[in-house]
C-alpha positions in Angstrom: -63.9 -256.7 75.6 -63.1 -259.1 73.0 -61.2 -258.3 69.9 -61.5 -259.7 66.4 -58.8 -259.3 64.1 -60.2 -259.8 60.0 -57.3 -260.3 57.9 -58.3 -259.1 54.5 -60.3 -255.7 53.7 -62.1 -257.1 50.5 -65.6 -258.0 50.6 -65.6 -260.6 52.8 -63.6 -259.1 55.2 -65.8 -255.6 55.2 -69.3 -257.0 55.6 -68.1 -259.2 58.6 -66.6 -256.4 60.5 -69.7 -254.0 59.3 -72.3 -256.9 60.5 -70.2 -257.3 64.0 -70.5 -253.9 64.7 -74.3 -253.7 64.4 -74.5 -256.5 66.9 -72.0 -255.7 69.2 -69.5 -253.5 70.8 -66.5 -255.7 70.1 -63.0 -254.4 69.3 -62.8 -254.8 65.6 -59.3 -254.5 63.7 -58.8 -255.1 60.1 -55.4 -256.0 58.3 -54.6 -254.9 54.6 -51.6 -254.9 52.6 -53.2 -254.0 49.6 -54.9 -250.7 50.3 -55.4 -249.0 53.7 -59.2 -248.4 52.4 -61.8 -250.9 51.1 -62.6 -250.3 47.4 -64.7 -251.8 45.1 -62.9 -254.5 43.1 -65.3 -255.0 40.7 -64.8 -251.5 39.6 -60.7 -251.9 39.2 -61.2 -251.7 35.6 -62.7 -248.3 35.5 -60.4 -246.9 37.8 -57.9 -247.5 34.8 -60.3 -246.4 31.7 -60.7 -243.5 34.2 -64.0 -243.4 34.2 -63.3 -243.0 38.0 -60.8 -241.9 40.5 -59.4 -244.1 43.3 -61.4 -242.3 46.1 -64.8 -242.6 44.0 -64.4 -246.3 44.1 -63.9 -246.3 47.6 -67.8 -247.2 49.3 -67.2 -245.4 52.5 -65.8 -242.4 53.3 -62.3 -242.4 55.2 -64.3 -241.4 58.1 -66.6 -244.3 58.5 -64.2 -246.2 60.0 -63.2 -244.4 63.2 -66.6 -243.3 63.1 -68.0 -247.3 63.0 -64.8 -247.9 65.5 -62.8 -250.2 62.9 -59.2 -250.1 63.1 -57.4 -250.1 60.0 -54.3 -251.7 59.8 -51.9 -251.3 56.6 -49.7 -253.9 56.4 -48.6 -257.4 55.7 -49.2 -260.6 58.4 -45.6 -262.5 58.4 -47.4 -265.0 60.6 -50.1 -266.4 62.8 -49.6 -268.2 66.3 -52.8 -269.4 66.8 -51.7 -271.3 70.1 -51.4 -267.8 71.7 -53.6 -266.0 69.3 -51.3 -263.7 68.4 -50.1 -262.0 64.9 -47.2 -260.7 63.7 -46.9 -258.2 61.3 -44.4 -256.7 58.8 -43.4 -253.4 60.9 -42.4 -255.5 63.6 -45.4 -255.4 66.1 -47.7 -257.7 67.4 -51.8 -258.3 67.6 -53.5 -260.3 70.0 -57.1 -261.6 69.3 -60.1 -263.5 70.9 -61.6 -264.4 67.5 -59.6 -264.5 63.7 -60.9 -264.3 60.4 -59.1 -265.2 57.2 -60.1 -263.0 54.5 -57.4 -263.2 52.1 -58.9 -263.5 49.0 -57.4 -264.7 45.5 -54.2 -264.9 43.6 -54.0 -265.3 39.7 -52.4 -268.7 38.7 -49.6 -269.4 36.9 -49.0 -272.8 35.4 -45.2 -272.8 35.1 -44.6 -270.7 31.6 -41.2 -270.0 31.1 -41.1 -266.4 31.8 -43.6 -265.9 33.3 -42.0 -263.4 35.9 -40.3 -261.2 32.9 -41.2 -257.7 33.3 -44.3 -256.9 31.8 -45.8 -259.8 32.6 -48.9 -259.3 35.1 -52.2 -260.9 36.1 -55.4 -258.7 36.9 -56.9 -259.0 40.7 -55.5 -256.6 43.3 -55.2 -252.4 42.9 -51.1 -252.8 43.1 -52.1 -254.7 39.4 -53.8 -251.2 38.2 -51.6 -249.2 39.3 -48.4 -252.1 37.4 -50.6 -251.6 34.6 -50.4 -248.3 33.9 -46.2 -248.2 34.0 -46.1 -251.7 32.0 -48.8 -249.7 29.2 -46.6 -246.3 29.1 -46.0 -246.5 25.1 -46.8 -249.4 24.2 -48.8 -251.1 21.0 -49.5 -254.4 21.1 -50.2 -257.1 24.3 -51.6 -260.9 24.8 -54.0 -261.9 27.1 -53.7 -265.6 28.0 -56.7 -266.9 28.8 -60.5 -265.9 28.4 -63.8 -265.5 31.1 -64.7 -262.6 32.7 -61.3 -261.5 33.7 -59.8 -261.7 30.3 -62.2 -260.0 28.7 -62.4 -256.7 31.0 -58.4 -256.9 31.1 -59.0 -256.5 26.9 -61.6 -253.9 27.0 -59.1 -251.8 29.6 -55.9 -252.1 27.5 -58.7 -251.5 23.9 -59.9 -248.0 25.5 -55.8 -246.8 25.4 -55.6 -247.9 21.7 -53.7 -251.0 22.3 -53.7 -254.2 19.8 -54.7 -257.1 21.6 -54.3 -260.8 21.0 -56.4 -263.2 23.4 -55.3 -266.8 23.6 -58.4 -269.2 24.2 -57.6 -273.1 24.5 -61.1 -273.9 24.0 -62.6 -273.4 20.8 -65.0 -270.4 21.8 -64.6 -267.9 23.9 -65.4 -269.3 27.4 -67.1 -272.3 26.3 -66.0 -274.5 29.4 -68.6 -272.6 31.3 -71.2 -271.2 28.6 -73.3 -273.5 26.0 -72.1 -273.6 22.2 -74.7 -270.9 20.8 -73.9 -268.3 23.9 -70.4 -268.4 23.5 -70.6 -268.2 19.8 -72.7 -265.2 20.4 -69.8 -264.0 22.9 -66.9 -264.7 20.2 -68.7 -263.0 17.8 -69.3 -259.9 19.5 -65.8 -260.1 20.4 -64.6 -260.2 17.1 -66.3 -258.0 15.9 -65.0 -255.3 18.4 -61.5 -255.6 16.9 -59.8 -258.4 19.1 -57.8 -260.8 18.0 -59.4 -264.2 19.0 -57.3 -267.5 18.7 -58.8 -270.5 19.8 -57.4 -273.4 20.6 -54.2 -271.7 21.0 -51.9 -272.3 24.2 -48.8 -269.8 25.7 -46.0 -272.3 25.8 -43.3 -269.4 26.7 -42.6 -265.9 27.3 -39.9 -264.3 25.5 -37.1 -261.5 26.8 -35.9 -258.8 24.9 -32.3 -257.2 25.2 -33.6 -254.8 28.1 -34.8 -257.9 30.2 -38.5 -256.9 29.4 -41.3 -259.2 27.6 -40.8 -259.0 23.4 -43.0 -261.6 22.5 -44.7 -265.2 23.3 -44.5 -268.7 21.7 -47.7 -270.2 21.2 -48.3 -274.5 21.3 -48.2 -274.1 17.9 -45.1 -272.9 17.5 -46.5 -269.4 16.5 -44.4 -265.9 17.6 -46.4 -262.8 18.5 -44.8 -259.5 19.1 -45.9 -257.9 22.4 -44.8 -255.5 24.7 -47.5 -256.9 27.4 -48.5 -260.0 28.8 -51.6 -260.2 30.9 -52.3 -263.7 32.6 -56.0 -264.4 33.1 -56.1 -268.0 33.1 -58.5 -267.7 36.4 -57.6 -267.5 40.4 -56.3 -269.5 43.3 -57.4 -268.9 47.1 -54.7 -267.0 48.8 -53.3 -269.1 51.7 -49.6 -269.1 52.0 -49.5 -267.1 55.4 -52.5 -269.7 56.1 -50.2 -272.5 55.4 -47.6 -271.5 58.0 -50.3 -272.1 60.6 -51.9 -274.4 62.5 -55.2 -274.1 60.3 -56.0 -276.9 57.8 -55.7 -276.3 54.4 -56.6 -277.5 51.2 -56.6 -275.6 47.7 -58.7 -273.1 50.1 -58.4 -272.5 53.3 -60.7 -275.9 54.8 -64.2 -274.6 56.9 -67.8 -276.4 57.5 -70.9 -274.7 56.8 -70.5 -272.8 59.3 -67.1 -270.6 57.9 -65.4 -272.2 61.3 -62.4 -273.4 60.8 -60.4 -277.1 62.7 -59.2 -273.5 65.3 -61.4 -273.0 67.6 -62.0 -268.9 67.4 -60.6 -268.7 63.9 -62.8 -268.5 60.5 -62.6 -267.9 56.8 -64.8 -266.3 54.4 -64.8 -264.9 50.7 -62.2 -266.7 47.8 -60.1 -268.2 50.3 -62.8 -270.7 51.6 -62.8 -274.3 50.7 -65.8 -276.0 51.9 -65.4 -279.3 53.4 -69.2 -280.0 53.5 -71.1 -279.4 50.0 -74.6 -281.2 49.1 -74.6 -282.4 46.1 -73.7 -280.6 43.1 -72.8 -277.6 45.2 -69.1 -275.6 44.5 -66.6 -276.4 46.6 -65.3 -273.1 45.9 -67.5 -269.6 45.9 -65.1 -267.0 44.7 -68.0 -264.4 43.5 -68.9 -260.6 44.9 -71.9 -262.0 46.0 -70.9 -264.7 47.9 -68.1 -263.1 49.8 -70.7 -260.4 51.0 -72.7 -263.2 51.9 -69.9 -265.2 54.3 -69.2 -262.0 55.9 -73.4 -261.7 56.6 -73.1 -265.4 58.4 -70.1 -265.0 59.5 -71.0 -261.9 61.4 -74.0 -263.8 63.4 -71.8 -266.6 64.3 -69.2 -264.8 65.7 -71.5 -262.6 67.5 -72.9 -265.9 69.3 -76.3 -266.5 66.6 -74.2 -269.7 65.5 -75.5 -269.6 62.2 -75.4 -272.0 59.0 -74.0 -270.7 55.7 -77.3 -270.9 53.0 -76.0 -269.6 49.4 -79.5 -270.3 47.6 -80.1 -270.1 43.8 -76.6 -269.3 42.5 -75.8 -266.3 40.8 -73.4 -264.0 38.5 -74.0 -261.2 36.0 -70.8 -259.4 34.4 -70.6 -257.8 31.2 -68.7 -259.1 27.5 -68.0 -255.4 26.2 -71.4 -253.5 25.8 -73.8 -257.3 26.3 -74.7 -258.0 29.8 -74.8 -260.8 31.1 -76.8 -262.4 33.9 -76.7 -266.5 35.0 -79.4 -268.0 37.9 -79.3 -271.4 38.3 -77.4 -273.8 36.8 -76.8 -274.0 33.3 -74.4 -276.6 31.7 -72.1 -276.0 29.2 -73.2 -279.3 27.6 -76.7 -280.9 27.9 -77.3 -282.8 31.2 -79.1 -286.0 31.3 -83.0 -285.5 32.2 -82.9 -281.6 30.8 -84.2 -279.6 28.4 -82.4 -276.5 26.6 -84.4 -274.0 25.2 -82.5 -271.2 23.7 -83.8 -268.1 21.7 -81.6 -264.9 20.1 -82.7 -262.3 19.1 -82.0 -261.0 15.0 -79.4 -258.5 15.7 -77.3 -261.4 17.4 -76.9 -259.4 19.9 -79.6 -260.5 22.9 -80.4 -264.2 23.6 -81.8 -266.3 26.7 -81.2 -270.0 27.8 -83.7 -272.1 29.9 -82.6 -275.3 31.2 -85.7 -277.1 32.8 -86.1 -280.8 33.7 -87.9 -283.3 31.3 -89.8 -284.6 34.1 -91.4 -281.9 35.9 -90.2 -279.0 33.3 -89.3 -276.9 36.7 -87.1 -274.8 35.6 -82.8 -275.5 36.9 -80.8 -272.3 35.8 -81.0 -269.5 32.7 -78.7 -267.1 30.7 -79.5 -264.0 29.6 -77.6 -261.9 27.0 -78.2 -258.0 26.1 -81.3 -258.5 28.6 -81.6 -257.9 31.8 -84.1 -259.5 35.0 -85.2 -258.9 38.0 -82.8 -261.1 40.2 -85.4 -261.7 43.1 -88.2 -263.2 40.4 -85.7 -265.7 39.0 -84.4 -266.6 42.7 -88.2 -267.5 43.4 -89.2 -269.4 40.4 -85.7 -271.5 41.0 -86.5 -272.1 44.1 -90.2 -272.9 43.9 -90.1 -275.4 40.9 -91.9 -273.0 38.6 -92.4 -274.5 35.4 -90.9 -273.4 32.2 -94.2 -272.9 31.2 -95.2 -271.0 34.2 -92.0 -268.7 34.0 -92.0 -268.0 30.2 -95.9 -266.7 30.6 -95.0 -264.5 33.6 -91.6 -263.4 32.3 -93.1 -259.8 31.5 -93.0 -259.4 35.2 -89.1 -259.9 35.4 -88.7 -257.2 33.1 -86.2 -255.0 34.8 -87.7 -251.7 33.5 -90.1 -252.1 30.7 -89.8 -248.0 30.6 -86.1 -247.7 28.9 -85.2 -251.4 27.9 -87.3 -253.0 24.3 -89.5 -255.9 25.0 -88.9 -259.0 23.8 -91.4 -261.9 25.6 -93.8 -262.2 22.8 -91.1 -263.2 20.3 -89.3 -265.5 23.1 -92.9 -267.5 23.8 -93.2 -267.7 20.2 -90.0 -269.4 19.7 -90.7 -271.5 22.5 -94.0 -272.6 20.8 -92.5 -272.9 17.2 -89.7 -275.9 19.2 -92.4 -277.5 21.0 -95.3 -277.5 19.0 -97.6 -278.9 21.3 -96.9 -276.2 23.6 -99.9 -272.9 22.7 -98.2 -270.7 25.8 -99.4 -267.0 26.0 -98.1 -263.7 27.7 -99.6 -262.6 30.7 -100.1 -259.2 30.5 -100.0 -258.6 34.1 -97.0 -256.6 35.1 -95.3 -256.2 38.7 -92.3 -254.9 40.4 -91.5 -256.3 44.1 -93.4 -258.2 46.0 -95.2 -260.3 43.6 -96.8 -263.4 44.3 -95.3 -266.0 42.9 
C-alpha cells in the first residue's frame, strides 16, 4: 500500500487527503505543527471576538479522522530526504513515504524594522497568533497596525471589539488602493473612519520602540512621528512558507516552484495552497494563489493526480469576497486599480455611501473582464458564467436581477444601477428584465 505523507493541515492539505481517500485506499498521514486538528482560518478572528470557541471552528469532528483513516501527526518536520523519501521530525522519529505533498502555507513578512521582534510585536496568520494575541492584549489601550487589506482590517475590528485604540498605518493614500479603484477605496476609508480608527495614509513604520521592561512602548513613523502603543500588529501581507522546503532537494523560488500540474522537479513530491509558485502562467495569470478558494482547489487536482487521473490545474474566473467591518465585499474577474488600456469602468454607489458596484468591460466587444461589489451581495456561479462567456455589459446589467442573492431579505437595487448606467452612456436605453432565477439558469 502506498503512503502519502501531506505536510500542512490547512486547506490545501485537508481537501487533498479528503479527495485521496474517496478515490483510494492509500495510507494517508498528515503533519501539523500548528494544531493537531484542521480549523477554519478564515474564522481565526472570531475565535478571538469569541463569537466562537476553538472546537466550533473545527469542520470535522475529532472523529472523522480515524474514522476517514487519516493519521494525524502533531509536530514539526526538521527535514526532508527526498533521495530516500523519508522525513524527520521534531520528536526524533522518522516517516517514509511513496508520494509528498508540501502544504505549508504562509508566513507574515517583515521588511527589516528595527524591532520588530520586541515583545508585543506580532503578525496575524496561524492560531499560535490568537492565542499571542490574547496575552500581548491583557490590559492594554492603545496598538498600531502596519499595514492595510484584508488582514489589517479584521486584525482592527478584533483588537476594536476589546475596546482598544487603534492606529493603522497605510503607505498608500487610501485604504488598499494598490488593489481597489479610487472611488471603492474611498468608500472603504470612509467607512473606516467613520468606525473610530485612526487612518494615516501615506505613513510608513520606520522603527519599533522598547520600553524599560523590554516590551514594545511606541513606533516611529517615516515622518518622524511617535505613537504610544502597547501593541504592534504587522499586516503588511504574506510570504509562502518554505524554509524546511529550502533544505531540500525541491526547487524553490519565492514559492515553492510546480507546473500546472502542482508536481514538483521530485518526482512523487507536490505542492499546493500559499506555498505554490507557479512556473507556467498564461498571460496575465498570478503567479501566486494564496486564497481559501484556491488552496481547496489544488487539493481537488491535486487529489486526482496523485490518485493516477493526471490532471491539469484550471482556476477559472478569479475570485475573493471578505468583509471591511459590516460592508461585504465580493471581486469576479479582474478589476484594476487604475484604468487599463481598451476598458471601460462603470461604477455606481448607492446614497448612503454605503453599497456600490464596479464593471470593467472591454471597449471593443463591452464583454464584461471583472466587477466589485460593496454592501451587495451575487450569486457567484452567475458572475463566473457571464465572465466566462463574454456576456456583454449590456447583457449582464439587464439580467442582473437574476444574480440577486436573495431578493427576500436583501433591498433591491438594479433599477437605480441601469439608470446610472444609462445617465453615463446616454446612448445606451437598457431595461430590467423582470425574469428572476436561482440555479441553473440559462445563460
Amino acid at each position: 500500500m502506498q503512503h502519502l505523507v501531506i505536510i500542512g493541515n490547512g486547506i490545501a492539505g485537508i481537501t487533498t487527503a479528503r479527495h485521496v481517500r474517496k478515490m483510494s485506499d492509500m495510507k494517508i498521514t498528515i503533519i501539523s505543527s500548528e494544531t493537531k486538528y484542521f480549523f477554519s482560518r478564515t474564522a481565526l478572528m472570531y475565535a478571538y471576538m469569541g463569537h466562537m470557541r476553538f472546537k466550533e471552528i473545527k469542520p470535522y469532528e475529532d472523529w472523522f479522522w480515524t474514522k476517514n483513516k487519516i493519521d494525524l501527526v502533531n509536530a514539526n518536520v526538521n527535514s526532508v530526504d527526498t533521495n530516500n523519501k523519508k522525513i524527520s521530525l521534531d520528536n526524533g522519529s522518522t516517516i517514509e513515504y511513496d508520494k509528498l505533498v508540501f502544504a505549508t502555507g504562509s508566513k507574515t513578512n517583515k521588511f527589516g524594522w528595527p524591532g520588530q521582534d520586541l515583545p508585543g510585536v506580532q503578525g496575524l496568520y496561524r492560531w499560535q497568533d490568537v492565542e499571542l494575541l490574547e496575552k500581548n492584549t491583557e490590559n492594554i489601550s492603545r496598538a498600531v497596525i502596519v499595514g492595510g487589506g484584508l488582514i489589517g482590517i479584521e486584525f482592527a475590528e478584533m483588537l476594536h471589539s476589546r475596546n482598544i485604540q487603534v492606529t493603522l498605518l497605510v503607505r498608500e493614500d487610501l485604504y488598499w488602493n494598490n488593489i481597489l479603484p479610487k472611488e471603492d477605496s474611498t468608500l472603504i476609508s470612509r467607512h473606516i473612519l467613520e468606525h473610530g480608527f485612526d487612518l494615516k495614509f501615506g505613513v510608513q513604520l520606520k522603527e519599533i520602540l522598547p520600553g524599560e521592561n523590554g516590551r514594545v512602548k511606541s513606533i516611529i513613523t517615516d515622518t518622524g512621528e511617535n505613537i504610544d502603543c502597547q501593541l504592534v500588529g504587522l499586516t503588511p501581507g504574506v510570504h509562502p512558507n518554505i524554509e524546511l522546503v529550502k533544505n531540500s532537494e525541491v526547487e524553490t523560488d519565492r514559492g515553492v516552484l510546480v507546473n500546472n500540474y502542482l508536481e514538483t522537479n521530485i518526482p512523487d513530491v507536490y505542492a499546493a495552497g500559499d506555498c505554490v509558485e507557479f512556473k507556467e502562467r498564461e498571460t496575465g495569470r498570478f503567479r501566486f494563489e494564496q486564497l481559501w478558494y484556491t488552496g481547496r482547489m489544488h487539493g481537488e487536482t491535486l487529489a486526482r493526480t496523485i490518485c493516477g487521473q493526471r490532471t491539469k490545474y484550471e482556476r477559472g474566473v478569479w475570485f475573493n469576497s471578505a468583509k471591511f467591518l459590516d460592508i461585504e465585499y465580493q471581486t469576479y474577474g479582474f478589476v484594476s486599480a487604475k484604468p487599463r488600456e481598451g476598458e471601460t469602468n462603470f461604477y455606481w454607489e448607492h446614497k448612503s455611501g454605503k453599497k456600490a458596484v464596479r464593471f470593467v468591460y472591454r471597449n471593443d466587444d463591452h464583454s464584461l473582464v471583472g466587477m466589485n461589489s460593496f454592501g451587495i451581495r451575487y450569486r457567484h456561479e452567475l458572475f463566473e458564467q457571464w465572465i466566462s462567456k463574454n456576456k456583454t455589459i449590456e447583457f449582464v446589467l439587464e439580467n442582473l436581477s437574476r444574480a440577486n442573492f436573495d431578493p427576500e431579505f436583501f433591498e433591491r437595487h438594479e433599477e437605480e444601477i441601469i439608470a446610472e448606467f444609462n445617465r453615463q452612456n446616454p446612448e445606451a436605453t437598457l431595461r430590467l428584465n423582470s425574469r428572476r432565477g436561482l440555479f441553473g439558469i440559462t445563460v
